[in-house]
N, C-alpha and C positions, 0 to 999 in steps of 0.2 A: 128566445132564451128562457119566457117563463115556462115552454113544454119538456125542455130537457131538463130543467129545474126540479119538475112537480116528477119526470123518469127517476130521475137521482136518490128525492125523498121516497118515490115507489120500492127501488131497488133498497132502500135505505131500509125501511120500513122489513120489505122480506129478511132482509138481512136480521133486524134485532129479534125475530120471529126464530131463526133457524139459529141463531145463538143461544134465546132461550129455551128451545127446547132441543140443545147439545147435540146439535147437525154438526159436526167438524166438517167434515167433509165439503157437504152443502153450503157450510157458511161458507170456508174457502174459494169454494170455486164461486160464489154469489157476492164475495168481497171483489175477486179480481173480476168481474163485472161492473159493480160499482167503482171500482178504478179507472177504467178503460174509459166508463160514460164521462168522468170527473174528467181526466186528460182532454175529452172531444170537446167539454164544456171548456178547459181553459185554452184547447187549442185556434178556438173561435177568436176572430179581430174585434169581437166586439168589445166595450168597453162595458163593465159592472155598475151598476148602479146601486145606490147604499140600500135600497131594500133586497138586492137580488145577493149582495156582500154578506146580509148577518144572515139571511136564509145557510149561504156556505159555510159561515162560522158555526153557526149553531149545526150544521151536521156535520163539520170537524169534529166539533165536539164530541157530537154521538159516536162517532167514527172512531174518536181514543176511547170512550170507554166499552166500545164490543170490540176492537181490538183487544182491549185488555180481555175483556171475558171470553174470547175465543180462543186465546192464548191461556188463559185457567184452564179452561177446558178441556185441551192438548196436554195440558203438563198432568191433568186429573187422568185423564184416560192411557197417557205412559206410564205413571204410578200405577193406574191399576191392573191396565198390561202386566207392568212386571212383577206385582205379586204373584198374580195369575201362573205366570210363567215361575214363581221360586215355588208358589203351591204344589202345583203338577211334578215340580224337582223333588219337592219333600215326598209326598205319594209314590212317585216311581221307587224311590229311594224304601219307604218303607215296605211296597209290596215285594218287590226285589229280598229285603230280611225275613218277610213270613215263608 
């Protein structure tokens, strides 16, 4: 249990890495990796022990706030998509008048 533990904090670890420097993409697919591992870890008979418990808690934890920040992230890079995209409308629009 403590090698799939210290995989989890690994994957965990890459993960806050490709959040902070606004992988969308990357983090996505390296979240649903760390999902998968988390599922195998609780799909095991084994029982938890309270140090192997706040090790999980505490990367809940981590776990909602790059959630959180991966999801800024998406909604920063749609905002800027779509100016991008009204830019280019105003431009065509004005080369179109000269």
């Amino acid at each position: 249990m403590q090698a799939k533990l210290e995989q989890l904090e690994d994957q965990l670890n890459l993960l806050k890495l490709q959040v902070a420097e606004q992988q969308v993409e990357k983090s996505t697919a390296q979240l649903e990796l760390f999902l998968n591992s988390l599922k195998d870890v609780f799909s095991q008979p084994q029982k938890l022990n309270l140090p192997e418990q706040v090790r999980l808690q505490e990367m809940n934890q981590q776990l909602i706030i790059l959630c959180q920040q991966l999801q800024d992230a998406k909604d920063s890079s749609k905002s800027d998509l779509s100016n991008l995209m009204k830019n280019k409308k105003k431009v065509g629009l004005y080369n179109q008048l000269k």
